[in-house]
C-alpha positions in Angstrom: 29.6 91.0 127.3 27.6 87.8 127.9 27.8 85.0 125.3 26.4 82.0 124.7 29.5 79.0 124.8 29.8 75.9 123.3 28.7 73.1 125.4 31.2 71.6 128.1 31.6 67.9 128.5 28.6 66.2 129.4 26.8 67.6 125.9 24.5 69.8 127.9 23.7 73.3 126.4 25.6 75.8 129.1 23.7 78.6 130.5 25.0 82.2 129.2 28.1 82.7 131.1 29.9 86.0 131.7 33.7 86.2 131.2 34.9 85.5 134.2 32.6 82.5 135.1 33.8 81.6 131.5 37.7 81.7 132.9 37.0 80.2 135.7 35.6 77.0 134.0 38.2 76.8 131.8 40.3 76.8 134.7 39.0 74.2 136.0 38.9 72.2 132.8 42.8 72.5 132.6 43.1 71.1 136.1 41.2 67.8 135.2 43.5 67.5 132.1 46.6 68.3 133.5 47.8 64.7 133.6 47.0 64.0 130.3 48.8 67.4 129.1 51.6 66.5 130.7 51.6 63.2 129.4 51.2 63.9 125.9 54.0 66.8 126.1 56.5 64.1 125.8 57.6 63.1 122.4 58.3 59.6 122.9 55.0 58.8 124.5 54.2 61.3 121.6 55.8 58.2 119.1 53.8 55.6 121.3 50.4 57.4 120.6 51.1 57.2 117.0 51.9 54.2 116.9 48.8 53.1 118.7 47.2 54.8 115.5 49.4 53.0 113.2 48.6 49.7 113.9 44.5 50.6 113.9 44.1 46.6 116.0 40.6 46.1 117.2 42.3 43.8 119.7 45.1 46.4 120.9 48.6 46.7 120.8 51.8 44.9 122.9 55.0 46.2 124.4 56.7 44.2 122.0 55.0 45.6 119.4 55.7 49.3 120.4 58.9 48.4 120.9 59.7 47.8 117.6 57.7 50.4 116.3 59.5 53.3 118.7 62.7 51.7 119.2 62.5 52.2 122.6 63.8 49.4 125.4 60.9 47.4 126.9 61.1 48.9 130.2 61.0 52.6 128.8 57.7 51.2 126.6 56.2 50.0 129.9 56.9 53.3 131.9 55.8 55.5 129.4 52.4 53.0 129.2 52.5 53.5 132.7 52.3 57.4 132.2 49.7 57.0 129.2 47.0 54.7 131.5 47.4 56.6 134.5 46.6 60.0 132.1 43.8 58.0 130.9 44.7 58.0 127.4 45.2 54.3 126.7 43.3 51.8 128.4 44.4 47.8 128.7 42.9 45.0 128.0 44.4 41.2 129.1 43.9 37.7 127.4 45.8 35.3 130.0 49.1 36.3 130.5 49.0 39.2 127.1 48.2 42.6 128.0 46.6 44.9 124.4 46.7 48.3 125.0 44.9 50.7 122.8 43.1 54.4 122.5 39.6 53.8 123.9 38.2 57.6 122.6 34.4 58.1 124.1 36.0 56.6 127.6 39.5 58.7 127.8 40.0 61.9 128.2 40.6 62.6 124.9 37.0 64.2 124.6 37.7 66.1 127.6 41.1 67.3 125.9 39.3 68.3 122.6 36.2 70.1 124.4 38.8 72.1 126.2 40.9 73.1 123.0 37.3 73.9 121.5 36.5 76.4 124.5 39.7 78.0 124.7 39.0 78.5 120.8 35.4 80.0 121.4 36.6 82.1 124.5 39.6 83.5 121.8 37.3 83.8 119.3 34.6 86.1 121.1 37.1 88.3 122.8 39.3 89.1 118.9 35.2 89.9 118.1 34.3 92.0 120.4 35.0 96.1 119.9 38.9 96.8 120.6 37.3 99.7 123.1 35.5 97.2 124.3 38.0 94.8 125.5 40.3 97.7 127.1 37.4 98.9 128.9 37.0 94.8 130.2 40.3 94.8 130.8 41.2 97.8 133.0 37.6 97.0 135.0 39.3 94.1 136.1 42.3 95.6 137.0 40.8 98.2 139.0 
């Protein structure tokens, strides 16, 4: 069954895609997220991300600041930073010697994460729709 999907990042209306050149996008969606689900797996950067959204500064956040917020030693707050800017989740900004970090959402990857969750939703959500007969039909053509 052919369906018409939500759009993919980059807000242009996708063509009607078939199941498996559904799959295969999604695929490939995971794979450019994969750093950023791994990162956000963790539950201590888990506790530095809410933080971030605790303290709501225009101008960002410090180490310091995280550290008291988390508990966590400064070097532990810097390598899991580390982690969260190379996922592309936080970005940095520097005034003279200070580095601010905050969430930056139209320029991470956040978007990217939440288009993804919305297209595994819309690919779960067509296939519980279709015709149980349907779907075991689907299902043993592609094994066979």
């Amino acid at each position: 069954m052919v369906r018409k999907i939500k759009p993919i990042i980059g807000g242009v209306e996708e063509q009607y895609m078939d199941h498996p050149q559904r799959l295969l996008r999604l695929a490939k969606e995971f794979g450019e997220c994969q750093n950023a689900l791994a990162a956000i797996g963790d539950e201590t950067r888990q506790s530095i991300i809410i933080a971030f959204l605790e303290s709501a500064n225009e101008k960002g956040i410090r180490v310091g600041e995280i550290t008291k917020k988390t508990n966590l030693s400064r070097p532990a707050v810097s390598h899991h930073i580390k982690v969260l800017k190379d996922a592309n989740i936080i970005a940095v900004h520097r005034e003279g010697r200070m580095n601010y970090y905050y969430l930056e959402p139209t320029k991470s990857i956040v978007l990217k994460l939440k288009h993804l969750f919305e297209n595994i939703e819309t690919i779960m959500n067509d296939y519980w729709e279709e015709p149980s007969g349907q779907q075991s039909n689907e299902a043993e053509e592609q094994r066979g």
